[in-house]
C-alpha positions in Angstrom: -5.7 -50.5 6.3 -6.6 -47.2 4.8 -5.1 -44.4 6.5 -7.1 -40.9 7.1 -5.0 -37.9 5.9 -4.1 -36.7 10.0 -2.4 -40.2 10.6 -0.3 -40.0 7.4 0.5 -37.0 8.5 1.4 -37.8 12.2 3.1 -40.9 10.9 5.4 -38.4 9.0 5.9 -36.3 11.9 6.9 -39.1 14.0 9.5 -40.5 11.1 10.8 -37.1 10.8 11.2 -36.6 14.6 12.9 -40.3 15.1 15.1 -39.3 12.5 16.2 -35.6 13.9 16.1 -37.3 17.8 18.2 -40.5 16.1 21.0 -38.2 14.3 21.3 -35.6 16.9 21.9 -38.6 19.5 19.0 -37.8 21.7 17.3 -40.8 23.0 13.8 -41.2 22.4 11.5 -41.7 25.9 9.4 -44.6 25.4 6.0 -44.2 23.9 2.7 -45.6 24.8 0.8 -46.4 22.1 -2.6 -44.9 23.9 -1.2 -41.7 22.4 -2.1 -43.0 19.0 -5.3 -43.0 17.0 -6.9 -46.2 16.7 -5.8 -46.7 13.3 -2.1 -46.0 14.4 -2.6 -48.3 17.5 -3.3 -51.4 15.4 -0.1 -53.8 14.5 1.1 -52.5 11.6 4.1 -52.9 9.3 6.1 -50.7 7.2 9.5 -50.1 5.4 10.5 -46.3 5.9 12.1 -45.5 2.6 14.7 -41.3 2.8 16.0 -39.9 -0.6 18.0 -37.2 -0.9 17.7 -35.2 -4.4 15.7 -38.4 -5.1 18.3 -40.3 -4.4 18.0 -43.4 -1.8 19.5 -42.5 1.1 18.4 -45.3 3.2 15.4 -48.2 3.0 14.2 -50.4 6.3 11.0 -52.0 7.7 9.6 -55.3 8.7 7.0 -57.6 7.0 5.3 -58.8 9.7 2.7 -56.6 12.4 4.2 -57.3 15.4 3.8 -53.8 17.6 1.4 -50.4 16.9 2.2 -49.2 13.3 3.1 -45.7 15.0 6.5 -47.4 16.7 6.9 -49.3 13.6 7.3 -46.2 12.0 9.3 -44.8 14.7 11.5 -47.1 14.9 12.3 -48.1 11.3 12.6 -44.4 10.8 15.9 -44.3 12.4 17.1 -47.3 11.4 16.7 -46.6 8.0 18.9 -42.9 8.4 21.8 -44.7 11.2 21.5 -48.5 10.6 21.1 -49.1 7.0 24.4 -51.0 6.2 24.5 -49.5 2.4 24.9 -46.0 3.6 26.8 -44.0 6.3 24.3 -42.9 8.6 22.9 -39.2 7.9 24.3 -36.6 8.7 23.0 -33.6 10.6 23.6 -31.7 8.0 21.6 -33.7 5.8 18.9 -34.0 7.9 16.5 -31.0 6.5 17.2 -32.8 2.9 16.1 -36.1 3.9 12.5 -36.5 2.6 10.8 -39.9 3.5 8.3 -42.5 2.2 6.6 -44.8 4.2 5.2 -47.9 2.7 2.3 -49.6 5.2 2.1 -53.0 4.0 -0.8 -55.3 4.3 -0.3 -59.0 5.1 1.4 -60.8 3.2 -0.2 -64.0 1.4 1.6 -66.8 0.1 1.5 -66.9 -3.7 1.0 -70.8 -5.2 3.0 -71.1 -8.9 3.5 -74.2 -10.3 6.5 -73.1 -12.8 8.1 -70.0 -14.0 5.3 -69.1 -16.4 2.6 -69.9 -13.8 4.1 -67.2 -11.6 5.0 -64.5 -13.9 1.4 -65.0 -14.6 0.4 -64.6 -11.5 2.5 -61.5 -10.0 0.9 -57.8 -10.9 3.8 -55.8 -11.9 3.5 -52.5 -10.3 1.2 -53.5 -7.3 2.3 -56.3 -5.6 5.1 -56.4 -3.4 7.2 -59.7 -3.5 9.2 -61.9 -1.0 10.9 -64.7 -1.7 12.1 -66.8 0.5 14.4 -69.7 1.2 14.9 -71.8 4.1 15.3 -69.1 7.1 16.3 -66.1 4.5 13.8 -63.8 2.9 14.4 -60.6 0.7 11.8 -58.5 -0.7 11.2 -55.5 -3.3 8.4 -53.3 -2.1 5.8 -52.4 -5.0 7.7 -49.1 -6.1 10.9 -51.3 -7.4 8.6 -51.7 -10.5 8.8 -48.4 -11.6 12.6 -49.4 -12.1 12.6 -52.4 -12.9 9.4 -52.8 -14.8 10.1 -56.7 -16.5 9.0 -59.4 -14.2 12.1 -61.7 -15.0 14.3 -59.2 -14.2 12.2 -57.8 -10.9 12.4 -61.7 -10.3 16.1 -61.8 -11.2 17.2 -59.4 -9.2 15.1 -60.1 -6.1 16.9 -63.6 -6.0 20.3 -62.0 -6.3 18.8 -59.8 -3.1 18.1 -63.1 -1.3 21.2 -65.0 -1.7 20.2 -67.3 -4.4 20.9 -67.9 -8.6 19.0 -65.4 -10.1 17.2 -67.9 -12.0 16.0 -69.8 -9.1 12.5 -68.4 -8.9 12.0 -70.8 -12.4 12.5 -73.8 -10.7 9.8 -73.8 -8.2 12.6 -73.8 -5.4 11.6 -70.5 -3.2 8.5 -69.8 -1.4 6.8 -66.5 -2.9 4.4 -64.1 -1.0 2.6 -61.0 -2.4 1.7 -57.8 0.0 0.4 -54.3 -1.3 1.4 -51.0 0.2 -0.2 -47.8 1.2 2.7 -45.5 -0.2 2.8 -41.3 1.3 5.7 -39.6 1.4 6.3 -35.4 3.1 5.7 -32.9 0.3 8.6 -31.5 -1.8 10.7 -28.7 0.0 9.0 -25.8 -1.0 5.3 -26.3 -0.6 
């Protein structure tokens, strides 16, 4: 889904709103999603990634469309500032520092390998994003974890570590791999 610049934008209005609503303990109404565009109205899914001084500050979405991308956004926008277990939730005071990403995701397409080779063969550092998964549990690196981790055996390494699992397990054909690309836009610098 390609996004026209006035939905990225209202996308980041609604994160930013969710989040001031969120840490301020004001409850959002619900929303109908007739308010949307039609782009906004389709299922969509996203992860809502805040820094602060470029610093992550909190990181939360969903893989799957399930409801209009507009409450995805909304609502993954708050969990990430109060419901991220890594962090404290923010802090009014940080609130005007915050600056968010958002990541819309594509569906995500199961990824064949028939060794270790065969899949760092097939994975495209720097635009896919991975899931691996293992019975019921799944953990994933959105597209941007490249940029810090640019080696695929450590991406992989790491991402099994995320799941649960030996970090060495992706070599033995023992997890289930899918692949998703994001559309990534994030608010402009303070100062702009």
């Amino acid at each position: 889904m390609a996004l026209d610049m006035e939905d990225r934008r209202t996308l980041l209005t609604l994160a930013r709103r969710a989040i001031e609503r969120g840490v301020a303990g004001t409850p959002q109404a619900p929303r109908e999603s007739a308010a949307f565009s039609d782009a906004l109205r389709e299922k969509g899914a996203c992860f809502v990634t805040l820094t602060i001084d470029g610093e992550l500050r909190g990181c939360i979405g969903s893989l799957e469309a399930t409801r209009a991308l507009a409450l995805d956004v909304e609502e993954h926008a708050l969990d990430a500032a109060v419901n991220d277990y890594r962090f404290p939730p923010v802090t009014p005071e940080e609130v005007p520092r915050v600056r968010i990403e958002l990541s819309v995701l594509s569906t995500p397409v199961p990824l064949e390998y028939s060794s270790g080779d065969d899949l760092l063969n097939k994975l495209r550092p720097g635009i896919d994003g991975v899931i691996l998964a293992s019975g019921r549990r799944r953990a994933t690196f959105l597209p941007q974890v490249w940029d810090k981790v640019p080696n695929s055996v450590d991406f992989l390494g790491l991402l099994c570590e995320k799941l649960g699992v030996r970090g060495d397990a992706w070599q033995r054909g023992e997890l289930r791999v899918s692949t998703y690309c994001v559309e990534r836009f994030e608010e402009e610098p303070p100062g702009r």
